[in-house]
N, C-alpha and C positions, 0 to 999 in steps of 0.2 A: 782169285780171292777165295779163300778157304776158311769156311766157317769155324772157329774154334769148337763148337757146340759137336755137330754131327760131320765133321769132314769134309762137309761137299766144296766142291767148286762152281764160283758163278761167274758167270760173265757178263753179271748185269746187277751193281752194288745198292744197294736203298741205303738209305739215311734217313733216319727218323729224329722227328724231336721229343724228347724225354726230361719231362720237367726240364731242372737247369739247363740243360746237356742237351748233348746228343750220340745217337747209338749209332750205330752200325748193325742192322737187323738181316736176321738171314732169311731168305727164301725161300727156305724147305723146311727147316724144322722151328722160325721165330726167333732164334738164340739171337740176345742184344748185348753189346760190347761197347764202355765208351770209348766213342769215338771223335778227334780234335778235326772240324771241319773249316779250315783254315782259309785266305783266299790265297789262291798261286799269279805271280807276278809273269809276266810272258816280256820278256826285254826281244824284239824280232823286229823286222826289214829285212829288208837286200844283203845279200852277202857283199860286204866292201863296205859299208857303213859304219861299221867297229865295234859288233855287240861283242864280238868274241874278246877283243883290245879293252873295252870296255867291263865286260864281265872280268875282269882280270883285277880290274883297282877295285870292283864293289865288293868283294870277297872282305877286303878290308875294311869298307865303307859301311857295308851292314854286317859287319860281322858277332854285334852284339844283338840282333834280332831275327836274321835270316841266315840262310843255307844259298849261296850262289853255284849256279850246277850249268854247264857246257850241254849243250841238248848235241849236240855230234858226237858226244861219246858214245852216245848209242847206233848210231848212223852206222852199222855193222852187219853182219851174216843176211838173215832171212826178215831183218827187220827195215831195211832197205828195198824192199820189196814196194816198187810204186804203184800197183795194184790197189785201186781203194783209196789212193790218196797218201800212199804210204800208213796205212790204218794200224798196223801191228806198231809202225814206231810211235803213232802218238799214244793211241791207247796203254803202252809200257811205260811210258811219261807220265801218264796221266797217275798210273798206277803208282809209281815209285815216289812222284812228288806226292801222292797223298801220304805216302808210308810215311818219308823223311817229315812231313809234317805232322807224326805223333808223336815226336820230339818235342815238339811245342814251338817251332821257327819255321816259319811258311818259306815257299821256296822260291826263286830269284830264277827263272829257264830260262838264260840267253841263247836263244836260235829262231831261225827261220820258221814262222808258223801266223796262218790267220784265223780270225775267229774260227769260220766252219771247220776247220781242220779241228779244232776240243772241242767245239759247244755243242757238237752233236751225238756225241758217244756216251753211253751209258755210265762211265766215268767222270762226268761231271758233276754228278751229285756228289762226288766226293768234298768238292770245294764248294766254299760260301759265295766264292767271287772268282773271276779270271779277269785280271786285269794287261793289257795291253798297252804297252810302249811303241810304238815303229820306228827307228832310226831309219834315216834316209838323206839323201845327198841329192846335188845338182847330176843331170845324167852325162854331163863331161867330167866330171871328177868320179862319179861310179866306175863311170870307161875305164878312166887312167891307171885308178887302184884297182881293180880287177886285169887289166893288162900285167902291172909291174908284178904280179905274185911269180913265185915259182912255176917253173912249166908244169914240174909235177902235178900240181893242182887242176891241171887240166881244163885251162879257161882258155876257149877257145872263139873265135868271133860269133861263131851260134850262140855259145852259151851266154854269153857277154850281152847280148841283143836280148836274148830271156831274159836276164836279171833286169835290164834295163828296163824291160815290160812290166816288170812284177813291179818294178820301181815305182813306174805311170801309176801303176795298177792301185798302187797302197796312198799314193799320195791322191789320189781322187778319190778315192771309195773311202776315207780312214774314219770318215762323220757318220757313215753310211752301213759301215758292216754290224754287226750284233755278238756283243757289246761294239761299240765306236771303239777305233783305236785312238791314240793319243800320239800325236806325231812332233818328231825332236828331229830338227835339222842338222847334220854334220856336216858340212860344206866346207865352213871356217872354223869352226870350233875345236880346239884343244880337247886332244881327250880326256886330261884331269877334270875338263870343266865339264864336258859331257856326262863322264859319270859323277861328278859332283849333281850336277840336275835328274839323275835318276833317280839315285839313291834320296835323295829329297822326296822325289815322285813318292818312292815306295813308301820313306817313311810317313808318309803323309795318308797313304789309305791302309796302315795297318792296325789292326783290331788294338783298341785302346783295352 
């Protein structure tokens, strides 16, 4: 993040409030810029649950108030890097979704991600809120549709028994992590109707 004022680069963003508003203040030389500090929507679960399926129809569903964005686009070069948590790919999430939200249309991250992986990074002050979805399944139909993918995909019985874990994982903890997640069952559900209850979700906590 580069101060319009003096240049610099930080890697640790403040946010202030300024009368109506609020700035974006720099750390080395003060310089304030308004800035739209928006909340960002986190649609995440298990791989095989249907955010990706699902992020597909909201695109049209909030298309008069948000920006819906594929969080694997980034899953690329050095930023795949699982060191850390994969820390370079969230914090460049973090980053981008604040940009596209000075736009003025907060943004929609359909991918794999728990609280601790944002709420701890200096980039959260960007956003007023992070709100959290977890789609999730019965762990025999996880099985099944993680089995029938492409081989390409590379799901293998290990990895298949990981996702499964994370699956346990988010469905017990979802009251429990910080913020709570909010948990949407895909088992039986159509996925019109799935993202029909999202995109409700969203419209429902966005800044009036």
């Amino acid at each position: 993040m580069i101060c319009a004022g003096c240049g610099v680069w930080t890697d640790e963003p403040r946010v202030l409030a300024d009368g109506a508003g609020t700035v974006l203040a720099c750390v080395s030389c003060g310089h304030r810029e308004p800035f739209r500090r928006l909340p960002l929507f986190a649609l995440t679960g298990p791989s095989g649950t249907g955010k990706t399926t699902v992020g597909r129809l909201l695109v049209d569903r909030l298309r008069d108030r948000c920006v819906v964005v594929e969080q694997d686009l980034l899953w690329v070069g050095a930023l795949r890097d699982p060191s850390g948590d994969s820390a370079a790919f969230r914090r460049t999430w973090l980053r981008l979704a604040a940009s596209v939200a000075q736009n003025g249309r907060p943004v929609v991250l359909c991918g794999t991600v728990a609280p601790p992986q944002f709420e701890t990074w200096p980039e959260r002050v960007l956003f007023s809120d992070i709100h959290y979805l977890a789609l999730t399944c019965a762990p025999e139909v996880l099985r099944a549709r993680l089995r029938d993918r492409p081989a390409w995909r590379g799901w293998d019985d290990g990895r298949i028994e990981e996702m499964l874990g994370f699956n346990d994982w988010v469905r017990a903890t979802a009251e429990r992590t910080s913020p709570p997640m909010r948990l949407l069952d895909t088992t039986q559900a159509p996925v019109a109707a799935t993202a029909d209850v999202v995109a409700r979700w969203v419209r429902s906590l966005l800044p009036r």
